[in-house]
N, C-alpha and C positions, 0 to 999 in steps of 0.2 A: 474253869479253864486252867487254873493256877495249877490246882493238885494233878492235874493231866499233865500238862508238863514237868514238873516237879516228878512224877513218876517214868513218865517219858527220860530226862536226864538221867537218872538214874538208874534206869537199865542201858542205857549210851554208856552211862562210868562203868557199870557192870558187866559189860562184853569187854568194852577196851578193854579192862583190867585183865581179864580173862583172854585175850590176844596178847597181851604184853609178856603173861607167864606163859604159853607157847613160844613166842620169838625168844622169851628167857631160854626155856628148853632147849631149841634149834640152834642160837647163836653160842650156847653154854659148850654145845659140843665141837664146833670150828672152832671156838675161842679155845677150848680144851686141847685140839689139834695142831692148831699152831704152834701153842707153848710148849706141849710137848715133843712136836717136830723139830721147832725151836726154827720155826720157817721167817724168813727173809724175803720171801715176795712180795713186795710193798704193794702193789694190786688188790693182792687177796687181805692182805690188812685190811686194808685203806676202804675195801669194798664193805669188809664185814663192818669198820668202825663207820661208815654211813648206814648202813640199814639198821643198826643198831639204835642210833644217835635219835630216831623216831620215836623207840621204846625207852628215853630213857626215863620217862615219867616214873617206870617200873623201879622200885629202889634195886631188886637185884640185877637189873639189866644195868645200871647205874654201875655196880659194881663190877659186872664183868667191863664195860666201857673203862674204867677209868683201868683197871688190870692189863687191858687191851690197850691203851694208852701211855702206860707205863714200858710195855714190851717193848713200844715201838719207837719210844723214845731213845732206847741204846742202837734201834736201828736209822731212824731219821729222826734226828731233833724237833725241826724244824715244821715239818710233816705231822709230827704226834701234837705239837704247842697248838697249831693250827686246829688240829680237832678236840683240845681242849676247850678253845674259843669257841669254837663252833658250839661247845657242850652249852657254854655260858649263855652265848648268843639266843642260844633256843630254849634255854631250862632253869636258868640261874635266874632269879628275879631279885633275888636281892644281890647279884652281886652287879647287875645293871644300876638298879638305884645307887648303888656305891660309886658307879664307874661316872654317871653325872653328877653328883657329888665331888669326885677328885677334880673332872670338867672346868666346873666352876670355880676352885679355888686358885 
């Protein structure tokens, strides 16, 4: 029963994985578009940097997120900080353990 499951996960990590580097592809080129638009519509941001935030398991989806986070920090501070949290909230495991740590002191 063990090795069934064990191979069972394992093809679960090996699709995600393989989903993540498609939304890589797909969001690489809006995220490409904007920057180079050099767009301001906090909408189509804010939309891509949620669909995104799912894949960010993906190290290069990670990067375009945090590039897409960066843009949109000159355009909404406030806005972009919040989906930085948000990154942490859902992805960051150590920097949770940190944030109970500062908690208690």
């Amino acid at each position: 029963m063990s090795l069934k499951l064990d191979r069972d996960i394992g093809q679960i990590v090996k699709k995600l994985k393989g989903i993540g580097k498609q939304a890589v592809a797909v969001y690489g080129q809006e995220i490409n578009q904007i920057l180079d638009s050099r767009c301001q519509v906090k909408n189509r941001i804010e939309h891509s940097l949620d669909g995104m935030l799912d894949f960010c398991f993906d190290e290069d989806m990670l990067v375009l997120y945090k590039k897409l986070c960066r843009y949109y920090y000159g355009i909404d501070q406030s806005a972009a900080t919040s989906y930085v949290y948000a990154y942490r909230d859902m992805w960051d495991l150590n920097g949770s353990k940190n944030k109970k740590r500062n908690k208690r002191r």
